[in-house]
Every structure is written in structure tokens, then in C-alpha cells.
KOLSE-906409 format. One record per residue: residue number from 1; residue in one letter; x, y negated, z negated of N, C-alpha, C, O in turn. Coordinates in steps of 0.2 Angstrom, whole numbers, plus 5000, padded with zeros to 4 digits. Example, Ala and Ser with C-alpha at 12.3 -4.5 7.8 and 13.67 -1.06 7.14 Angstrom:
<nodes>
NODE   pos   code    n_u    n_v    n_w   ca_u   ca_v   ca_w    c_u    c_v    c_w    o_u    o_v    o_w
NODE     1      A   5066   5028   4961   5062   5022   4961   5066   5016   4961   5071   5017   4958
NODE     2      S   5064   5011   4965   5068   5005   4964   5064   5000   4961   5067   4994   4960
</nodes>
This chain:
<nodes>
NODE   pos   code    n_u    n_v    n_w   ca_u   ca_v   ca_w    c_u    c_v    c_w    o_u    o_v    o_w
NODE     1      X   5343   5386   5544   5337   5389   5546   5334   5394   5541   5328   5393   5541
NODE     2      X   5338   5399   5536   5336   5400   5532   5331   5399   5528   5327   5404   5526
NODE     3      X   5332   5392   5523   5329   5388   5520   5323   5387   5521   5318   5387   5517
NODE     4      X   5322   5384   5529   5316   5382   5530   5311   5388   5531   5306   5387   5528
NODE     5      X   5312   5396   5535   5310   5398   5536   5307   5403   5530   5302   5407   5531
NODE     6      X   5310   5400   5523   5308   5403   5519   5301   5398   5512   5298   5401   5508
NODE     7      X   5302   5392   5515   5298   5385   5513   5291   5389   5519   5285   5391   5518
NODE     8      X   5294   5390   5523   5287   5391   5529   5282   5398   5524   5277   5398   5523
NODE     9      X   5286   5403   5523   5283   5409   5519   5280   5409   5513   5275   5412   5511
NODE    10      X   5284   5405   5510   5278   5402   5504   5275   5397   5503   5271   5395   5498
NODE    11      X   5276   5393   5509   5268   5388   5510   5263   5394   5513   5257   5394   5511
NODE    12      X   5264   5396   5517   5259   5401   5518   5253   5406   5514   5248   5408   5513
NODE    13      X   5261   5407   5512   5256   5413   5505   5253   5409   5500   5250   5412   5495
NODE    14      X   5254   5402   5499   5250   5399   5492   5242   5398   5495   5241   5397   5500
NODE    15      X   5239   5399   5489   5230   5399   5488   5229   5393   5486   5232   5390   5482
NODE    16      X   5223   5390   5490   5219   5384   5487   5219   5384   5481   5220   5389   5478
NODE    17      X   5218   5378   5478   5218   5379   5470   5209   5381   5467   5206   5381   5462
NODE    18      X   5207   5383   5473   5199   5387   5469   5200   5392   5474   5194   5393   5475
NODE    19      X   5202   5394   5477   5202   5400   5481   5203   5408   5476   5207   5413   5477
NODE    20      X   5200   5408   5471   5200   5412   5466   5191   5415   5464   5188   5420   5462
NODE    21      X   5188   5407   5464   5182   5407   5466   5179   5410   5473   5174   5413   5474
NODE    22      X   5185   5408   5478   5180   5410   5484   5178   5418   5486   5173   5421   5489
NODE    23      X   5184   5421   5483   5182   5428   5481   5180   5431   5480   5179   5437   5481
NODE    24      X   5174   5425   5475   5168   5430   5468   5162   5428   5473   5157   5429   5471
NODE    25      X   5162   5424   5480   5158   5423   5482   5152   5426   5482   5146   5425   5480
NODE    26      X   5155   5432   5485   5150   5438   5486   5146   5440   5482   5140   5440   5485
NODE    27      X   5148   5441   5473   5141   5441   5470   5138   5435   5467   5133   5437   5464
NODE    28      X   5138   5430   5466   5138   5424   5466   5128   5422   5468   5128   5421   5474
NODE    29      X   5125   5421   5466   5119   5424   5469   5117   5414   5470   5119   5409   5468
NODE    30      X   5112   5414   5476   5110   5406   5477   5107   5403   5473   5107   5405   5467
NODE    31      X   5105   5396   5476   5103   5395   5469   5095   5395   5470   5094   5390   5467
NODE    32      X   5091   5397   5472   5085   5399   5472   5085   5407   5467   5081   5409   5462
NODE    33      X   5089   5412   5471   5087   5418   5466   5089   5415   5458   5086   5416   5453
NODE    34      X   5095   5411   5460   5094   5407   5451   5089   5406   5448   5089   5408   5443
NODE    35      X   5086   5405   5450   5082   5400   5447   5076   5405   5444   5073   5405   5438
NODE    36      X   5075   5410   5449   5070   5416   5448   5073   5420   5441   5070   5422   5436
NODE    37      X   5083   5422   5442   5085   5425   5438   5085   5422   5431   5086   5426   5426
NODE    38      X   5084   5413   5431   5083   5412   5425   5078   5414   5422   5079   5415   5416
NODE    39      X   5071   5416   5424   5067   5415   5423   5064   5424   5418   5060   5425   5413
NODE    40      X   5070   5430   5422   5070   5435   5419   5076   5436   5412   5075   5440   5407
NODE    41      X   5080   5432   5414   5085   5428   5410   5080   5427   5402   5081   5430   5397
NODE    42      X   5075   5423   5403   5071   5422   5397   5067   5425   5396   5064   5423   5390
NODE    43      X   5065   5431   5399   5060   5437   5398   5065   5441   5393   5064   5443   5387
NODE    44      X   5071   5442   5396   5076   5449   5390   5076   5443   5386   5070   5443   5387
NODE    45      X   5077   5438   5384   5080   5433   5378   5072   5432   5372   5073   5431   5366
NODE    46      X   5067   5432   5377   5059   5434   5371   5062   5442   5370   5062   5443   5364
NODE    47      X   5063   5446   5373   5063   5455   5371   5067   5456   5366   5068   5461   5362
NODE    48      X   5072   5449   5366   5078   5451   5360   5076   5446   5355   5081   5445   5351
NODE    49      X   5071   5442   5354   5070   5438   5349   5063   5443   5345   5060   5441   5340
NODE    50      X   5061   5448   5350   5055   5451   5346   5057   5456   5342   5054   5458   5337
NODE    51      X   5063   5457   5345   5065   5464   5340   5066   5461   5331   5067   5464   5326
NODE    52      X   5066   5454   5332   5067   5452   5324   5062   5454   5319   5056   5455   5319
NODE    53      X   5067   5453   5311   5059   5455   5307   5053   5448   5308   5047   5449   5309
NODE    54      X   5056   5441   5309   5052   5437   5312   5051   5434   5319   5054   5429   5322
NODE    55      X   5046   5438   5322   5047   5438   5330   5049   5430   5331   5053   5429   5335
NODE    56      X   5043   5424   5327   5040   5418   5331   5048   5417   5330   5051   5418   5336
NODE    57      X   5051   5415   5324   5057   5411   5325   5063   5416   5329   5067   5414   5332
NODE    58      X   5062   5423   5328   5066   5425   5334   5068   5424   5340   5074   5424   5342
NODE    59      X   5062   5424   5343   5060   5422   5349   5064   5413   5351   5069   5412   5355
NODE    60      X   5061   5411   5348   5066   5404   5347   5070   5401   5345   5072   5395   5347
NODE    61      X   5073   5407   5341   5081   5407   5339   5087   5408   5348   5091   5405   5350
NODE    62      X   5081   5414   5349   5085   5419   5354   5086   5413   5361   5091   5411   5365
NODE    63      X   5079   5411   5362   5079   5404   5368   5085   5397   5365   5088   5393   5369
NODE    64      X   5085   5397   5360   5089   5391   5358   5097   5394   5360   5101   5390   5363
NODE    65      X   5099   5401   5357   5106   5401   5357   5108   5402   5365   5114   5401   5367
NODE    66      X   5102   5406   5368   5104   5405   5376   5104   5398   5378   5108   5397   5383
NODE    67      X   5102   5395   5376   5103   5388   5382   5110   5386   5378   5114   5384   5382
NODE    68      X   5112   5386   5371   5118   5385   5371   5122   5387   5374   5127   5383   5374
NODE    69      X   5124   5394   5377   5128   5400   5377   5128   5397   5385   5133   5395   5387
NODE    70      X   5123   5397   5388   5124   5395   5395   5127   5389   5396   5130   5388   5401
NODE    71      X   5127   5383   5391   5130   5377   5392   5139   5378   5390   5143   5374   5391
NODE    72      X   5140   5382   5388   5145   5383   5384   5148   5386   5389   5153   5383   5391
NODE    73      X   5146   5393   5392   5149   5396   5396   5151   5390   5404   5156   5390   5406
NODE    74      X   5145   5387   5405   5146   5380   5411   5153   5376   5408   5157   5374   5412
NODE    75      X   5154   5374   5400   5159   5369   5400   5167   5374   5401   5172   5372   5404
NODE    76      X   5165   5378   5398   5172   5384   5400   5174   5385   5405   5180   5384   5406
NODE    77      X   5169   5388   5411   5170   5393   5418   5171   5383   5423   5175   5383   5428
NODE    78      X   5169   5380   5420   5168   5373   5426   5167   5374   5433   5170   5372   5438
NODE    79      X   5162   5380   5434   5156   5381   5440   5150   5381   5437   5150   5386   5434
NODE    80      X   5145   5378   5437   5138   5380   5435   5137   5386   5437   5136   5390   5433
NODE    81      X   5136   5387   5445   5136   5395   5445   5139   5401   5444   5137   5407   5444
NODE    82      X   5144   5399   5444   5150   5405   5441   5148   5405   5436   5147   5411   5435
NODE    83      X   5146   5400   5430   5144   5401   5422   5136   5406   5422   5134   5411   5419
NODE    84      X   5133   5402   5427   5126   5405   5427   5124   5412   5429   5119   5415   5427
NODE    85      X   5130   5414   5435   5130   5424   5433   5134   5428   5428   5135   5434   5428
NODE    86      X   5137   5423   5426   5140   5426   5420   5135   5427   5414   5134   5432   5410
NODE    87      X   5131   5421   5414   5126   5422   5408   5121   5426   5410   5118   5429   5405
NODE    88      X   5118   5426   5417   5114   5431   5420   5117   5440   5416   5112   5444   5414
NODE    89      X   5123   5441   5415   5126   5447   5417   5127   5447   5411   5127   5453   5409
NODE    90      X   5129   5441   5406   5128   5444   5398   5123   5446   5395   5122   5450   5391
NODE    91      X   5117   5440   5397   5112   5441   5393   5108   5449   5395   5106   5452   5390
NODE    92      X   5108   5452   5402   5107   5460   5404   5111   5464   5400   5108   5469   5398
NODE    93      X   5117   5464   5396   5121   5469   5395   5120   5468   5385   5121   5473   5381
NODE    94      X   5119   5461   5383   5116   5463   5375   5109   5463   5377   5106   5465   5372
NODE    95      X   5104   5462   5382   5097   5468   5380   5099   5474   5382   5097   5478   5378
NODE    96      X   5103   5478   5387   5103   5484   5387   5106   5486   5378   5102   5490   5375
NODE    97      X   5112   5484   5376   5112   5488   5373   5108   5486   5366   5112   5488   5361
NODE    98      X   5101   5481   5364   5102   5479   5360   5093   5480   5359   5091   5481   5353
NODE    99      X   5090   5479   5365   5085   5479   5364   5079   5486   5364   5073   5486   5365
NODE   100      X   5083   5491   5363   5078   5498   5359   5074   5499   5367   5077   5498   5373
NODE   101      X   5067   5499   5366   5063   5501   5372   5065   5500   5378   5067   5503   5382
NODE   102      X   5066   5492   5376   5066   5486   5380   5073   5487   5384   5075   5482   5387
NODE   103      X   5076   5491   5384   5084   5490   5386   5084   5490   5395   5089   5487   5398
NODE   104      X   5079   5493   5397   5078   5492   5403   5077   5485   5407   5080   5483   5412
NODE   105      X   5073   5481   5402   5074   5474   5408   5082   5473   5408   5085   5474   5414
NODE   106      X   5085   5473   5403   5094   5474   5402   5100   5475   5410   5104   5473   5414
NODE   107      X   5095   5480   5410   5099   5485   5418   5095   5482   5421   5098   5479   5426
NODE   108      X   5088   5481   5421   5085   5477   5429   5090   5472   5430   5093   5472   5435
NODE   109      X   5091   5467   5425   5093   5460   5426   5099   5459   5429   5101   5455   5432
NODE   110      X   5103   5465   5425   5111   5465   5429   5110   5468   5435   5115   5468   5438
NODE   111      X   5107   5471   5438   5105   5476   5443   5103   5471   5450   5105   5470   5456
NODE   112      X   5097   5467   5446   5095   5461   5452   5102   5454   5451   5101   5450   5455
NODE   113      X   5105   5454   5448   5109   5449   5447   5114   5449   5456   5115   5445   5460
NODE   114      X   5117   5457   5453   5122   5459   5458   5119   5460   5464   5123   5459   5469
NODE   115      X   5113   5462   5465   5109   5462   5471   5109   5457   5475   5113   5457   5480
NODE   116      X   5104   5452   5473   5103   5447   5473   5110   5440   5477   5110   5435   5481
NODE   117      X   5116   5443   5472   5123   5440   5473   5125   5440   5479   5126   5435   5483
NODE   118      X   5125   5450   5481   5127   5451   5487   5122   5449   5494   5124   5448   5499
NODE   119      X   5115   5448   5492   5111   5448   5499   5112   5439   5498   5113   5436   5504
NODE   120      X   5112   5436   5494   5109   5426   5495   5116   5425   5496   5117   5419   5497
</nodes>
């Protein structure tokens, strides 16, 4: 009786094999505010490409190495949205600390990330 009643206990307590994911649900934002958040997502990624001595290819640089970083972060995390507030929430935290005036979009972006997470 023993045996089983302890097979029963720890079939109980084991977690889906993504039930780790289901957790982060909460901030996790939809995919509509996505889509808006990419959009400020590319406003801090122009703020950090202007602060260069050459804006044009800053700007260009800064847009190329985000779509990399965001693809990268997608093959890593293997959630697109899981990578996508990741990348939301990196790109907010090197403008905060990287873009001078501009650090503010930085906080807006992680600010609406998690917002946004918990309301969609």
C-alpha cells in the first residue's frame, strides 16, 4: 500500500513539461499590444542608433542588430512571445541606461510592457 500511495504523491506533484511557462502568463502581453510594443520597441532602437557619431548608419545598425537579437532570443526561449517580452524588456533597459535624454522611452517601454502583460 505504501508504494502506491507514494507513486500517487508524486504523480501529483509533477508539472506539465511547460507549466513553467504558464506562470509567466501574467506578464506575457497579447499579441496585439505586441505588435504596438514592437513598434515602440523601434522608436528606443532609432534613440540608440542616434546617439551615434553617425546617426544614418546608427540608426541601421541599431534596427539590424534588434531584429537579430529578437531572432536569437525566439531560437533560445522557443516561445516567440516569451522571446518577444524578453526583447521588449531588454531593449527598454539598454535605452534606459544608455540613451542620455532619451532614457525615458527606456522606462516608458518596460513600464508599458508589464502593463500591458498584466491587463491583455
Amino acid at each position: 500500500m505504501r508504494p502506491l500511495l507514494t507513486t500517487v504523491v508524486a504523480a501529483a506533484s509533477l508539472t506539465p513539461q511547460r507549466g513553467w511557462f504558464e506562470r509567466l502568463a501574467l506578464v506575457i502581453p497579447g499579441p496585439a499590444a505586441s505588435r504596438w510594443l514592437l513598434l515602440a520597441d523601434a522608436v528606443c532602437l532609432v534613440a540608440l542608433g542616434r546617439r551615434m557619431r553617425r546617426p544614418i548608419l546608427g540608426v541601421s545598425f541599431a534596427l539590424g542588430f534588434g531584429f537579430i537579437a529578437l531572432n536569437g532570443l525566439g531560437l533560445a526561449l522557443t516561445d516567440f512571445y516569451l522571446a518577444l517580452t524578453a526583447f521588449h524588456l531588454a531593449v527598454g533597459a539598454v535605452t534606459f541606461a544608455v540613451a542620455g535624454r532619451s532614457r525615458w522611452l527606456g522606462g516608458g517601454l518596460i513600464a508599458l510592457t508589464v502593463v500591458l502583460g498584466v491587463l491583455t
